[in-house]
C-alpha angles and dihedrals in degrees: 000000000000104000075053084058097047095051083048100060088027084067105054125111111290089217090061085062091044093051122015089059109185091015089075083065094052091055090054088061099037084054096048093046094048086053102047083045097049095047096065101038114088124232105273113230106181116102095229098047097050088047094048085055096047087050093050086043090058095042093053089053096050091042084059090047098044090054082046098063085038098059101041094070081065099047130064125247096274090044085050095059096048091048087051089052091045085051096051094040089056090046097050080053094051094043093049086051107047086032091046090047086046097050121169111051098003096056096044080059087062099044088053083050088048096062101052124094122211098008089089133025120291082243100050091042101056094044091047083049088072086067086078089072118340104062117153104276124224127244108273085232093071093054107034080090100061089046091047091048094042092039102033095236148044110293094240078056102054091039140055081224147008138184116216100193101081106230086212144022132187131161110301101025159348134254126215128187121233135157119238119232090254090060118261129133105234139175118231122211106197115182122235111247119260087006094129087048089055091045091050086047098047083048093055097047086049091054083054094051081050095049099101092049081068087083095061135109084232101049096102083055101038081043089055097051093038084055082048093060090042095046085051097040091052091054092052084067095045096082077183089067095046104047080059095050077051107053080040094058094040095059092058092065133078127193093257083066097065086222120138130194112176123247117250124231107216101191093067096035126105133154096275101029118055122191108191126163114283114254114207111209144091137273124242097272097048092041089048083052086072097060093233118204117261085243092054091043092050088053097051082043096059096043090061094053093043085056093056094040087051089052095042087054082056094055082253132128124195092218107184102049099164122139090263093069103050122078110205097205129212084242105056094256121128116229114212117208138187120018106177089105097060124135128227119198125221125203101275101043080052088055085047087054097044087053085048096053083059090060103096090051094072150327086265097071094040083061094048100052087043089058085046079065109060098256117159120248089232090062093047083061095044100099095201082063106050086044100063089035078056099051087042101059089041089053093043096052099047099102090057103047101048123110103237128341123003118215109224093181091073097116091197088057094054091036084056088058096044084047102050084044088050094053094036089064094036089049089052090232085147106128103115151143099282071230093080096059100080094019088068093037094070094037085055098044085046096060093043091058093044079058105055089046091053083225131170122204136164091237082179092065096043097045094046084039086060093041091049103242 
């Protein structure tokens, strides 16, 4: 845990060193005491209790705003700007521990915040980012019961060894390394306990925030898309369901891709508890520290959305794409983690995606699929909202398009994509496919990760090489 502790502060923001000054030693101990705090409390399944803890969560945050704005009519303009790094620093810090002692559907909303640049501040982006994979882990104590009741023993029994301290942590578990008797190295996935029960009871508070959009001409809609995330999110918690998307994924690479899915390891998998191999490598910001070569970067690059063209040709979508869940190995191969949040597509969401393929070809098809989707005729004649479909689908099918490479590091690109999300939710142009939730999902978290590794890649070629043209 506390190698864990020292990449997390090691993560936050340099300016906050430069100049905060002591407060950089306060946020040590804050940390250390969030984290001693999160390990022995158990996950909180009642639905009062976890909305008490988002409200107070809420009301902490604006409190800190609101002394903030005070404060700055009595500063100058470089004092401002230190006490507004100080504000956001102390509210990253309030958010990873209400959202770390939360866990399940909370913390996935952190992670998501996490990954979006400038719709937080830089400060409270680059500390929620460590939710990917770096979440405060909870003590070993509080889930030896849940290996003991899935395995049928303790787990220095069942192994040869067996590492107490968890390498990584994320939303709805934690994962151990530990060695079989017959000599492997694995990684072990070991659910937190209640967590399905938090995540059902974040869901219904979240059905009760929802209830006076019940009177709306939109609800069966907004009911629709709402059913889409529970149905997801209840799969995440069903390690059952994963090993299969594992063994499925696996099966659509050969050696000559450099992809990697780990093998599962069925004798000491449940559903709440997931052995897979063990996959030695780094995650983006530790593989960016070495300053890798462009060409390097645009290989990798490729790889990832090679990965995510392989699984769409299999009716599949990868749809939680974020850093934590991608391994960047010594050898030049890709590790793929975490596949609880895959989606498999029906018939008729196929038929929406085959429209969708058409788009580019004309504002025709782009009205046909919209009406596919249960768009209204009257929004199909609102000009503001065919204006920014239409950017969207322009801007999502960029990569795609372009003649060569196409150069994901360009920030106004990926600022054009956040913008046109951003207005699509203010402007309430929210009537969709329950499809589109996790499709865009993964295009988004794609691009967001291209990003960060400043990567280029002739998406064209690779797309027309995997159809076969």
């Amino acid at each position: 845990m506390k190698a864990d502790l020292k990449t997390l502060i090691a993560a936050l923001p340099h300016e906050v060193e430069s100049e905060v000054r002591g407060e950089a030693s306060i946020t040590q101990e804050q940390l250390q005491e969030i984290f001693a705090d999160l390990a022995s409390r158990p996950v909180p399944v009642g639905s009062l209790h976890r909305l008490w803890t988002v409200g107070e969560l809420s009301t902490q945050i604006a409190l800190a705003y609101f002394a903030y704005w005070v404060r700055q009519w009595f500063a100058d303009t470089d004092k401002r700007k230190q006490q507004l790094i100080e504000t956001n620093l102390r509210v990253s810090l309030k958010m990873i521990h209400r959202l770390g002692y939360l866990r399940g559907a909370a913390a996935k909303l952190g992670q998501l915040l996490g990954n979006l640049p400038d719709i937080l501040p830089s400060q409270i982006v680059e500390t929620l980012d460590r939710l990917h994979f770096d979440a405060p882990p909870m003590h070993f104590s509080l889930l030896r019961e849940m290996v003991r009741n899935e395995l049928g023993g303790d787990p220095q029994d069942l192994f040869d060894s067996f590492d107490q301290h968890p390498f990584a942590a994320a939303s709805i578990g934690q994962v151990h390394r530990a060695r079989l008797k017959s000599g492997e190295q694995v990684a072990i996935k070991i659910q937190y306990p209640g967590i399905a029960r938090a995540i059902d009871s974040d869901l219904r508070n979240l059905g009760a925030m929802l209830f006076p959009a019940r009177l709306g001409k939109d609800w069966e809609n907004t009911k629709a898309q709402f059913d889409e995330i529970h149905r997801m999110l209840k799969l995440e918690v069903d390690y059952d369901h994963e090993a299969q998307n594992m063994r499925d994924v696996r099966k659509l690479f050969r050696a000559e891709d450099g992809i990697v899915v780990p093998e599962v390891y069925d004798r000491y998998s449940t559903k709440r508890v997931l052995t897979t191999e063990y996959i030695p490598g780094v995650h983006l910001n530790e593989f960016m520290a070495s300053k890798p070569r462009q060409a390097v970067r645009n290989t990798f690059a490729e790889k990832i959305y090679l990965a995510c063209t392989r699984l769409y040709n299999a009716h599949m979508n990868y749809a939680d794409p974020h850093p934590g869940n991608y391994l960047f190995m010594s050898d030049g191969r890709l590790g793929l983690l975490d596949f609880g949040c895959v989606q498999h597509f029906t018939d008729e969401e196929l038929e929406i995606l085959k429209i969708a393929e058409r788009v580019p070809d004309g504002h025709e098809h782009l009205t046909r699929l919209l009406r596919r989707c249960g768009v209204t005729e009257k929004q199909l004649a609102d000009k503001e909202y065919m204006r920014l479909m239409r950017e969207n689908c322009d801007w999502s099918f960029a990569p795609a398009l372009a003649k060569g490479l196409f150069d994901f590091s360009d920030e106004a690109d990926l600022k054009r994509g956040v913008e046109i999300l951003s207005e699509t939710v203010l402007k309430r142009y929210t009537r969709n496919h329950p499809i589109w939730i996790y499709f865009s999902r993964n295009q988004l978290g794609v691009r967001i990760l291209l990003y960060q590794l400043r990567a280029q890649v002739d998406v064209g070629k690779l797309f027309a090489r995997e159809r076969g043209n």
